[in-house]
C-alpha positions in Angstrom: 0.0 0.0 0.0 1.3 3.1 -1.1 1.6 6.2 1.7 1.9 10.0 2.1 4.0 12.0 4.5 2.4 14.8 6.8 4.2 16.6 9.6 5.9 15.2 12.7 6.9 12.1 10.6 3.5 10.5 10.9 2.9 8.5 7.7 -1.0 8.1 6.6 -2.2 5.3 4.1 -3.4 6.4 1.1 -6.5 4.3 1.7 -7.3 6.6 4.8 -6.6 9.8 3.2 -8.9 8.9 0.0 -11.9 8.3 2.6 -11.5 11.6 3.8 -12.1 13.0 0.2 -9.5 13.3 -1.9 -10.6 12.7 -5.1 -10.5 13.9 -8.6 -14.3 14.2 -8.2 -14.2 16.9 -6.0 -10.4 18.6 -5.6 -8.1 16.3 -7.4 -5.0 14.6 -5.4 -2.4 16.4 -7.4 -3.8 20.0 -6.7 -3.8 19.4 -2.9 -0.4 17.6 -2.4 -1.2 14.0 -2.0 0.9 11.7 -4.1 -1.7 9.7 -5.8 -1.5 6.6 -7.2 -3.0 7.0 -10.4 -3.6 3.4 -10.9 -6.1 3.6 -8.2 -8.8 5.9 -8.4 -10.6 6.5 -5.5 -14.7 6.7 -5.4 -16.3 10.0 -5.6 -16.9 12.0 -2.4 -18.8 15.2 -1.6 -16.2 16.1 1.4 -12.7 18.1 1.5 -9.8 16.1 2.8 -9.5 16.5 6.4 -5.7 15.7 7.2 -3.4 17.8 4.7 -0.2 17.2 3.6 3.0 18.4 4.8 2.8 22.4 3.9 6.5 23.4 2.5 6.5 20.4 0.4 2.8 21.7 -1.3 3.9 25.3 -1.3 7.5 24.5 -3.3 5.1 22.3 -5.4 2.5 24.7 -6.6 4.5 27.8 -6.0 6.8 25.5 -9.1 3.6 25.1 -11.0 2.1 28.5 -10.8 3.7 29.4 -14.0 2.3 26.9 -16.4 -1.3 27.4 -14.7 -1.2 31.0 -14.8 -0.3 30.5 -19.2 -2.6 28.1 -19.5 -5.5 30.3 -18.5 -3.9 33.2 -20.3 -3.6 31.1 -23.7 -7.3 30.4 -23.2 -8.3 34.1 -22.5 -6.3 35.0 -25.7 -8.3 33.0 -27.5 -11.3 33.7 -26.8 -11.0 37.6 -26.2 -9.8 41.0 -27.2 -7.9 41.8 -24.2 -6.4 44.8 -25.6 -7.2 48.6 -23.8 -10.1 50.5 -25.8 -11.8 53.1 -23.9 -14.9 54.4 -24.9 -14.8 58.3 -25.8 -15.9 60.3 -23.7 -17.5 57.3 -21.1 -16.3 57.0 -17.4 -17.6 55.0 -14.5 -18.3 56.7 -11.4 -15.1 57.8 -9.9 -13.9 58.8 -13.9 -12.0 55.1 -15.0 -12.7 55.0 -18.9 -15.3 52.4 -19.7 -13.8 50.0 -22.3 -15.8 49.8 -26.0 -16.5 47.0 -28.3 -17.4 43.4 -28.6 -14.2 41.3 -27.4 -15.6 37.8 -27.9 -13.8 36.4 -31.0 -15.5 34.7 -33.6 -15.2 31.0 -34.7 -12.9 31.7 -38.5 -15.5 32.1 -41.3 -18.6 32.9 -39.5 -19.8 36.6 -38.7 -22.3 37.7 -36.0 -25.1 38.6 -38.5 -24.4 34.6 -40.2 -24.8 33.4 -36.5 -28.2 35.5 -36.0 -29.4 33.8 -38.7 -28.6 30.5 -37.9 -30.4 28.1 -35.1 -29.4 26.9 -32.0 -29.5 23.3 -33.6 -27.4 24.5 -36.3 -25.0 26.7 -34.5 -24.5 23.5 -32.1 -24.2 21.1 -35.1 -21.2 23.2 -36.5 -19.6 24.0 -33.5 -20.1 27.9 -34.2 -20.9 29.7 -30.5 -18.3 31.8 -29.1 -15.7 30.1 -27.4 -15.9 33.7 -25.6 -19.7 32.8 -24.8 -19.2 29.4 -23.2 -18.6 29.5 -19.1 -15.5 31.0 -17.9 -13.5 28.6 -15.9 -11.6 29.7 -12.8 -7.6 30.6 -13.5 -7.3 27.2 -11.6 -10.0 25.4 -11.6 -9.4 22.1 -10.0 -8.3 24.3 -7.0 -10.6 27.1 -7.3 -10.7 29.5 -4.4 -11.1 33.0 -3.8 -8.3 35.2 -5.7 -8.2 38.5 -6.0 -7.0 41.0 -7.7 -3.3 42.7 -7.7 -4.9 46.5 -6.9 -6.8 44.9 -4.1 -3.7 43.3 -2.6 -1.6 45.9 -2.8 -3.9 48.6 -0.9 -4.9 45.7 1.8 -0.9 45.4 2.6 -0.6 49.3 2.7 -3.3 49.6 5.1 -4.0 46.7 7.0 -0.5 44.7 6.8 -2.7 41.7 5.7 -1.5 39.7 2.4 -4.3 38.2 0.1 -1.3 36.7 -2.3 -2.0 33.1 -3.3 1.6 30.9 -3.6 -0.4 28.9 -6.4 -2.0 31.6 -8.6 -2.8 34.9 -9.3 -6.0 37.2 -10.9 -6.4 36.1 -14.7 -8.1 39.2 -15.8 -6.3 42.7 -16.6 -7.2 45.8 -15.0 -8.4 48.1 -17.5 -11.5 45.4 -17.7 -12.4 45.4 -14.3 -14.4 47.9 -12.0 -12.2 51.4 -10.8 -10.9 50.8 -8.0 -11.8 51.4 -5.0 -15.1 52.4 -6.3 -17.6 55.2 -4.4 -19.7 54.9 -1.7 -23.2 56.2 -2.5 -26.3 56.2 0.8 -29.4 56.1 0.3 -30.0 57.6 3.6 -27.6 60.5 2.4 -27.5 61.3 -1.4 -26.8 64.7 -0.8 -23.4 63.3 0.2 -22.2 62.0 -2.8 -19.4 59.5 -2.7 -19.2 58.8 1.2 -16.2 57.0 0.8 -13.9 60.4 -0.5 -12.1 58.0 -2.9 -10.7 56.1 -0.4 -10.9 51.4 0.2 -12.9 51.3 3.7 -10.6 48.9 5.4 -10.4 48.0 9.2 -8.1 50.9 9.2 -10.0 53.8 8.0 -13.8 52.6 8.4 -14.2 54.6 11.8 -13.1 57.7 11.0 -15.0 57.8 8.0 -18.4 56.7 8.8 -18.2 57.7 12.5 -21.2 60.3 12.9 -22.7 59.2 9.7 -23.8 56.5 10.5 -25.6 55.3 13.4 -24.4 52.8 16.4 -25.7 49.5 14.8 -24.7 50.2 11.0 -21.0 51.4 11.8 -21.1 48.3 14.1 -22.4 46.3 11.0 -19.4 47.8 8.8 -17.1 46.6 11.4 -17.8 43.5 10.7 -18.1 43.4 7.1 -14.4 45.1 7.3 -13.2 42.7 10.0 -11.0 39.6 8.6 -12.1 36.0 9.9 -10.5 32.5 8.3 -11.2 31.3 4.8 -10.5 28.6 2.8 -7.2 29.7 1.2 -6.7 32.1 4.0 -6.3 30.8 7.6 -3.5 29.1 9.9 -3.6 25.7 9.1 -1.7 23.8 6.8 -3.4 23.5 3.8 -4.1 27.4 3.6 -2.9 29.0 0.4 -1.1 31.9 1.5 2.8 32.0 2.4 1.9 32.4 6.4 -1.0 31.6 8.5 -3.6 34.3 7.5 -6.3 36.4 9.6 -8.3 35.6 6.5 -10.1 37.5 4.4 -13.0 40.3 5.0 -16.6 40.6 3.2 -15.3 44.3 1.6 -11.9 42.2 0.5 -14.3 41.4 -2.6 -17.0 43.4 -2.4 -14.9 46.4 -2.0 -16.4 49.7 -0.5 -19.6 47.6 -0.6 -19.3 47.1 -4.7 -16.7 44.9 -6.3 -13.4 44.7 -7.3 -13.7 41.8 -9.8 -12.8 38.9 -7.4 -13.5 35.6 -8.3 -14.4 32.1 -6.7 -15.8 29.2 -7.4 -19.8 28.4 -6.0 -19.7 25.8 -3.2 -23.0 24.3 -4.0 -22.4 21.8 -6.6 -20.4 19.0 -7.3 -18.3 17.2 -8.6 -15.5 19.8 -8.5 -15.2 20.1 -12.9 -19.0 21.2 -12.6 -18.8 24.2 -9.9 -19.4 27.5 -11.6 -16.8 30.5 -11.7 -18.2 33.6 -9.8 -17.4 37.1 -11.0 -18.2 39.1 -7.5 -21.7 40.8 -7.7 -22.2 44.7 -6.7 -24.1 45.1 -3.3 -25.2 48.3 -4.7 -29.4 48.1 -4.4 -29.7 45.2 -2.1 -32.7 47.2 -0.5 -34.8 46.6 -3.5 -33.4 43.0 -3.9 -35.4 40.2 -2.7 -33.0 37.1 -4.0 -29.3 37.3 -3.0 -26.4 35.0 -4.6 -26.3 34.4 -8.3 -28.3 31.0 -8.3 -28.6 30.2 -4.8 -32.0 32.5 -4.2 -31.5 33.0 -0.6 -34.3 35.1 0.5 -32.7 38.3 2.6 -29.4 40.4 2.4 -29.2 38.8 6.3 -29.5 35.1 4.9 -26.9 35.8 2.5 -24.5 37.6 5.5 -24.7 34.4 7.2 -24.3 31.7 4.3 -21.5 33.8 2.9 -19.3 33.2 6.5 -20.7 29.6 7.6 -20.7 28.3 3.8 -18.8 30.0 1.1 -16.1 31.0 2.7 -15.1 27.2 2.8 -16.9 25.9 -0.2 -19.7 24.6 1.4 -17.9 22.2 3.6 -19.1 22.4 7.1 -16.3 19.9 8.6 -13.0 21.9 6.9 -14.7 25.1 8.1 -14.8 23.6 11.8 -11.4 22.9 11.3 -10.3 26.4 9.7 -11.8 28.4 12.2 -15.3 29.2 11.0 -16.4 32.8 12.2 -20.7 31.8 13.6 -22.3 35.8 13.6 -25.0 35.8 16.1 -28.4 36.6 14.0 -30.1 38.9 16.3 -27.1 41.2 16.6 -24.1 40.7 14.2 -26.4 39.2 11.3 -28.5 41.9 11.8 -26.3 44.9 12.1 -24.1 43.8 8.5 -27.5 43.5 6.8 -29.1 47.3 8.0 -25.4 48.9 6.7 -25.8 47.1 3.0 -29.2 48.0 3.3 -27.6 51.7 2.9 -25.5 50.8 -0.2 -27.5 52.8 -2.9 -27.1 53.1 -6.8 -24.4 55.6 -8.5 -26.4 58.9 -9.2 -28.0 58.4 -12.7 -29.0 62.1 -13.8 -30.8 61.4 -16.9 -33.3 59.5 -15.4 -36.8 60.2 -14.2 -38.5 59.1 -11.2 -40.1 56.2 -13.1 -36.5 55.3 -14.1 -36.9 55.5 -17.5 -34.8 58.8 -19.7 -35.4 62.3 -19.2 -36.3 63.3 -22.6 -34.9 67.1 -22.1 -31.6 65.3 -20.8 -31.0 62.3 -23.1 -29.3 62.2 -26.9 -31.4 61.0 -29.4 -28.9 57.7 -29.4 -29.8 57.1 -26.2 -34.2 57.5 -26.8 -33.6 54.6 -29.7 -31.6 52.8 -27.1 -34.5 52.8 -24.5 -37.1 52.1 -27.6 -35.5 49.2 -28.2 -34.7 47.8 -24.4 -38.3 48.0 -24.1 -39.4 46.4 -27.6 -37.2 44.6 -29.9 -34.6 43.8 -27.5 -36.6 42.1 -25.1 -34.5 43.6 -22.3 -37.3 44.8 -19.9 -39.3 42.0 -20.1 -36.6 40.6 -16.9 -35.0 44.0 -16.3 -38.1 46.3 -14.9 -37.4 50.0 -13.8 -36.7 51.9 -11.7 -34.2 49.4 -11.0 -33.9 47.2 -14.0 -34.8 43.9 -12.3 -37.5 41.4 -11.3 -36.2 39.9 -8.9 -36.2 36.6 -10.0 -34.3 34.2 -12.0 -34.7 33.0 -15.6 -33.0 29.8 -17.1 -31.4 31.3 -20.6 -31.2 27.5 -21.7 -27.5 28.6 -23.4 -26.3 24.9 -23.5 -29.1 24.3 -26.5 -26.1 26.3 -28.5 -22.9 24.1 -27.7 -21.9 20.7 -27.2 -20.4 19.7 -23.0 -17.1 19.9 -23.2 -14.3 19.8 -20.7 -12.5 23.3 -20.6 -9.4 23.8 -18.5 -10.4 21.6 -15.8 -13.9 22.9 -16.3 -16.9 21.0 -17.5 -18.7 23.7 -19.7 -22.2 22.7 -19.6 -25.5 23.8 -18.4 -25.9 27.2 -16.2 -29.2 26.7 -15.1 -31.4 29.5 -13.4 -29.5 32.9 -12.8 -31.1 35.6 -10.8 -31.8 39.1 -12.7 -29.0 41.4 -11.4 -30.2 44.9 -11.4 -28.8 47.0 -14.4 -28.7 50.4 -12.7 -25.1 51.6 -12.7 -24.3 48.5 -15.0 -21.2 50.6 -16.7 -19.7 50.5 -13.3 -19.2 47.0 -12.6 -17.7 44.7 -15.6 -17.4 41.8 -16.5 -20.8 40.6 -17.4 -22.6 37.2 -16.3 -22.5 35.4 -13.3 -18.9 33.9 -13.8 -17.4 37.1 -16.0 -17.5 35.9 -18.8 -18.8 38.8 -21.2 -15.8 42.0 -20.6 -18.5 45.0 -22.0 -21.6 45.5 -22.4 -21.1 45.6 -26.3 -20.5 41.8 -25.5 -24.1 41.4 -23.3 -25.5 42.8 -26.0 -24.5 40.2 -28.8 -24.9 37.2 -26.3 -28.4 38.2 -25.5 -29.1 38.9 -29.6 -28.0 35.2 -29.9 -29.2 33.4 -27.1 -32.6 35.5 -27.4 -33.3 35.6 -31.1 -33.7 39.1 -30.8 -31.8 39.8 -34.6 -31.0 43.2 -33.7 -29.4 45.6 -36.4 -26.0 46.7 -35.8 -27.1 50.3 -35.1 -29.8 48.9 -32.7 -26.7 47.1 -30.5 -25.1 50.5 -30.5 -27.7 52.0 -29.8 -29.1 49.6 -26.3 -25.1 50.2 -25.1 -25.8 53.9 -25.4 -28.8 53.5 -23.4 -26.9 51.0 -20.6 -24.4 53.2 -20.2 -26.7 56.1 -18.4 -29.0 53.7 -16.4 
């Protein structure tokens, strides 16, 4: 029988180890450490192995491999993207970052979007014609998988927190002019005539208090405490099969959803296996949660305080109850902590959107004509508003898009592409703000949303009409 090493010179069987759930299935044996025999495959399990393997000897290993992963996932970006730095004239986000132009999915050779508008799913799928760019977006490691963030993010968090969110194993895949400004502003809806609460500044444990003390009241700074406060994580905690260079605080709610927005962080969903078919997510805004009513991007928990608590006792460790015993799992107390996290995101309102009305759609004194034949067509040919309702561009449900009818399952990067299954309608105010697109980031601008949904909806929209619906995103 064939053995592994862990510290203190204990030796483990393999036998043992593989019934704690180390199995290609889920996290395969090479990616965590364990020196598999590969002529025994071990049965699927839904669990994360328990006893890890001895740290330095994992760390040299993928800290060796992090190379090749990182070009892999580059390679496959290159091929399926534009990746190259085109700002749109004359189009800023919030804070003033350029907003980038243009579709950036490339084409299959030969075929053209207007020849894919014309052709069926049936036929699109026959020929193998959809997007690569179009098909799900698989994590920069996806047999690991794990939260990963970007360079900005951990840069600013060692500058004012002395925390380090580097991975040994892998870095961010995406580059920066495609992701949200950074950090991005703070908008109340309990003080508009503020403006940007956060005066261009990351709300860390370092600064939150003397920003928001006075502004807010006892329970909400309390509440943005907590969402600033580190606690352990999967990748970042003390124990030895962490993912960080030295035992970790961990990792706080704003290290993603920074200033209560995103910063273009990515994970992997904790509620499905096997481990090839968890989904990639891009971090979602918390701008509007007050008007939400379904929180995570297929999970449909029912409040912003549901969500608090899943993200801390569930996603933070992947779903696995037992590894986040082990890693230190942070249990918020409902009727205070729970409660206090939820009433300050509560507060997190929509960028100002001047040429709107009250109903939420264009000001017709304010808007170009562009924009008017942008709005005409969200609310007719496009089919936009019959999910994405003003004021707030949502209905706050969720809507299966059926997008595998236009590709065959394939294994991508230690991805299965295959079925998304229901989504939730993310609210399109202050869209231009927060790229990428989709739940797992897999559309860079909305001039790609806008072909995707052309496709997958049949909509067979005129090239003028595409530029004309971006026109109209862009001020919502």
């Amino acid at each position: 029988m064939k053995r592994i090493s862990v510290k203190h010179g204990r030796r483990v069987a393999l036998a043992t180890a593989v019934m704690l759930a180390t199995t290609g299935s889920l996290l395969s044996g090479s990616v965590l450490g364990w020196q598999v025999d590969s002529s025994h495959k071990p049965p699927p399990s839904s669990y994360l192995p328990v006893v890890e393997p001895d740290f330095a000897t994992t760390m040299q290993r993928m800290s060796q491999a992090k190379p090749g992963v990182m070009q892999r996932q580059k390679n496959l970006l290159q091929e399926r993207y534009d990746l190259s730095d085109k700002p749109a004239k004359g189009v800023t986000m919030s804070r003033g970052k350029p907003v980038q132009e243009g579709v950036r999915v490339k084409l299959k050779s030969g075929t053209s979007w207007q020849q894919l508008a014309d052709m069926s799913p049936e036929e699109i799928k026959s020929k193998d014609a959809f997007p690569a760019g179009f098909l799900p977006l698989p994590h920069p490691n996806h047999p690991e998988g794990g939260m990963v963030f970007p360079h900005f993010e951990i840069e600013r968090i060692k500058q004012q927190d002395n925390r380090d969110l580097t991975r040994f194993d892998l870095d961010f895949d995406l580059p920066d002019h495609i992701l949200p400004e950074f950090p991005q502003a703070i908008f109340l809806t309990t003080r508009p005539d503020l403006g940007d609460v956060s005066k261009g500044k990351l709300v860390t444990l370092d600064n939150y208090y003397e920003l928001f003390n006075g502004l807010l009241n006892p329970k909400q700074l309390e509440g943005l405490r907590l969402l600033v406060t580190p606690f352990p994580q999967q990748q970042f905690n003390a124990t030895g099969d962490r993912r960080s260079a030295r035992p970790s605080l961990g990792v706080a709610c704003f290290d993603c959803h920074a200033n209560g927005s995103t910063n273009g962080a990515t994970h992997l969903v904790g509620d499905i296996r096997p481990q090839e078919f968890r989904h990639r997510i891009e971090t979602p805004a918390l701008r509007g949660v007050n008007i939400q009513r379904l929180f995570g991007s297929q999970r449909a928990l029912k409040t912003v305080e549901d969500f608090t608590e899943f993200e801390q006792r569930a996603a933070y460790f992947d779903g696995d109850p037992v590894i986040a015993t082990k890693k230190g799992v942070n249990i918020l107390e409902r009727g205070s902590q729970v409660h206090f996290m939820a009433e300050f995101q509560e507060l997190l309102d929509f960028p100002p959107a001047p040429k709107l009305a009250v109903d939420g759609k264009l000001d017709p004194a304010k808007a170009t004509e562009q924009e008017l034949r942008g709005q005409a067509v969200f609310f007719g040919k496009g089919q936009c508003s019959s999910c994405h309702a003003p004021p707030y561009y949502t209905d706050n449900t969720m809507h299966n898009l059926q997008a595998e009818r236009f590709y065959k399952q394939r294994m991508i990067n230690g991805m299965m592409a295959s079925a998304d299954g229901p989504i939730k309608t993310f609210p399109l105010r202050g869209i231009k703000d927060t790229p990428p697109y989709l739940h797992d980031g897999r559309l860079l601008t909305l001039d790609d949303t806008v072909e995707y949904f052309n496709l997958v909806l049949g909509t067979k929209l005129s090239d003028q009409e595409k530029q004309d619906l971006v026109a109209f995103m862009r001020v919502l």
